[in-house]
N, C-alpha and C positions, 0 to 999 in steps of 0.2 A: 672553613666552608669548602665541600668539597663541590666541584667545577661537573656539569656536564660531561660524559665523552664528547672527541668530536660526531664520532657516528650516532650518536643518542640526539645531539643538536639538530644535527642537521636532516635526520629520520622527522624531529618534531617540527622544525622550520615545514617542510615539507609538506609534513601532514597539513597544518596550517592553512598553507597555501591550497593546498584541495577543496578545504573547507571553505575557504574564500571563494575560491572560482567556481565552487557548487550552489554555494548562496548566492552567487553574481549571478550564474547560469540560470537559476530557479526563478529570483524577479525580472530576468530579460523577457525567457519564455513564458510566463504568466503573463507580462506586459504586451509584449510583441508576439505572439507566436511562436511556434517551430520556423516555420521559410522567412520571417523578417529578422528572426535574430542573426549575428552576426559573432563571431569570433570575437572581435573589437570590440564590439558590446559589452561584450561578457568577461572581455579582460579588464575595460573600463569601470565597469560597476563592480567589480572584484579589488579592483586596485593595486590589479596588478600587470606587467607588459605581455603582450600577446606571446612570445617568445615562450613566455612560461606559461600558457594556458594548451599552447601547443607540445610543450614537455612533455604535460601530465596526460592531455588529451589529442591522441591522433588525428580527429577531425570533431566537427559540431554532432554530428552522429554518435560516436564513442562519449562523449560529454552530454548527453541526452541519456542515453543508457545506464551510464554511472549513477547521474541523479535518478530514472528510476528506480534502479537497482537497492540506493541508499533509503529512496524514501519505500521499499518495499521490506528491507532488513528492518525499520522500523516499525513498519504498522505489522509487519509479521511477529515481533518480537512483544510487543504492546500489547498484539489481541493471545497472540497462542503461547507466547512464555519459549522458551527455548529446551526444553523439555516434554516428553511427549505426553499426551492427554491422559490421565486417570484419574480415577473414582466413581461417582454414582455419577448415573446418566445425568437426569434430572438435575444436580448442581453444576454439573459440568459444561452442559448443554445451553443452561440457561445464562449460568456466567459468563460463555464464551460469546455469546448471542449478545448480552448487554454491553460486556465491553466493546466488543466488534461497532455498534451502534454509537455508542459513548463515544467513542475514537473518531467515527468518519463524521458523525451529524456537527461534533463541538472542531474537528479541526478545518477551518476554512481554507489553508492551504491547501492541503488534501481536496477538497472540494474543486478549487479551482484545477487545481493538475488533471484532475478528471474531464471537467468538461473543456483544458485544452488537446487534454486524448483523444476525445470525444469530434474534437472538432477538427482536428489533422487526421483522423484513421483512415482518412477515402483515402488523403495521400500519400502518406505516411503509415499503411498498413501495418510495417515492419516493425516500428516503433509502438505501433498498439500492443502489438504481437509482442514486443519484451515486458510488457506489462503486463498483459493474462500469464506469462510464462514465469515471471519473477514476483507477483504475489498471488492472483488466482488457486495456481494449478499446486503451486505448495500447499497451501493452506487448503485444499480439498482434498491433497492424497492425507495431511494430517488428521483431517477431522474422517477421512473414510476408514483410515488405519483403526482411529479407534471403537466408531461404530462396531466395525466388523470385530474387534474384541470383546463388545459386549454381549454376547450369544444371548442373553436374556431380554434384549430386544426384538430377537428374532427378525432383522431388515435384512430385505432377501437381494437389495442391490446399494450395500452403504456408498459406492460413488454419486448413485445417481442418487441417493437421500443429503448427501455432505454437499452437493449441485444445486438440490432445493435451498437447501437453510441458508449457505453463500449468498444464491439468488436473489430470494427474500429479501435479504437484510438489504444486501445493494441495491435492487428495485426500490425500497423504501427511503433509502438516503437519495436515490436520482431524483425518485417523483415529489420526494417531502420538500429535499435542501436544493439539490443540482437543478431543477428542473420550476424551483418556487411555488410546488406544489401543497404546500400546506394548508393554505388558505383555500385553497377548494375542497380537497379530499385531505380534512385535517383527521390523523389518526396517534394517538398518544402510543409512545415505542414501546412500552410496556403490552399493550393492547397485543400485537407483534411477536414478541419475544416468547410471552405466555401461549399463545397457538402455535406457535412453531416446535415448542418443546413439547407441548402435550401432544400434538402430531404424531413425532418420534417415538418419545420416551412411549405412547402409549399403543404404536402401530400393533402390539403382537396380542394385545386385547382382544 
């Protein structure tokens, strides 16, 4: 049987331990807030000693960020692939639109991270501000990149078109899911997904 290195252990020990204090951190701040949580906290629901939550993380700020940061490389990675956009508009547009939607309406975690962004950003600007920075502002230069290689589109400003379709989708998850707006202005996502892409795909008509 062959044995681990020690640096291979203790790389994975390590990792581990991040994964813990990110999962500790994520149900603290969902429970409590940004300003109630506490260091303590989040070493305790980690199950791990404060000493080591301070290792990994310089202050409750740098350990707010990370978790955004993680849960941004994931929904970035889920809706846009890690590889940059091609093929026809129309499938591509549309696909990206349905998963996007699939992703934020079904994951209630995501939900909730939202409307605690939502609810610290008067005080906590800075922290909103790694959030539009770390999944927004990616995922709009990606989807403008490709507009703007579609020359048979003919869209004569793909940032401010890739700012629409973003928009949309996220308007839709606040007012449907974040905001429990279904029940008044009930709208099926498909309904959505299909005007948004004929919009596009069809501007140069």
């Amino acid at each position: 049987m062959v044995r681990p290195k020690t640096g291979d252990a203790e790389r994975s020990n390590s990792t581990d331990k991040v994964e813990k204090i990110l999962q500790g951190a994520m149900q603290q701040f969902l429970a409590n807030g940004y300003a109630a949580t506490s260091m303590d906290k989040v070493a305790e629901a980690a199950g791990v000693s404060k000493a080591t939550v301070y290792s990994h993380f310089q202050d409750k700020e740098g350990l707010f960020r990370a978790l955004i940061e993680k849960l941004a490389r994931k929904r970035f990675q889920l809706i846009l692939g890690t590889q940059p956009l091609h093929g026809e508009p129309y499938i591509v547009l549309r696909g990206l639109a349905k998963t996007a939607l699939d992703q934020m309406v079904n994951d209630q975690e995501y939900q909730s991270f939202e409307r605690l962004l939502m609810g610290e950003s008067a005080r906590f600007p800075e922290l909103a501000q790694v959030f539009i920075g770390s999944i927004a502002k990616p995922a709009i230069e990606t989807i403008s990149k490709y507009l703007a290689s579609r020359a048979e589109l003919k869209i004569p400003d793909p940032e401010a078109t890739a700012r629409i379709l973003i928009g949309s989708l996220v308007h839709f998850v606040i007012t449907q899911e974040i905001m429990h707006g279904k029940d008044i202005m009930p709208m099926e996502s498909d309904r959505l997904i299909d005007a948004l892409t004929h919009l596009i795909v069809n501007c140069a008509e």
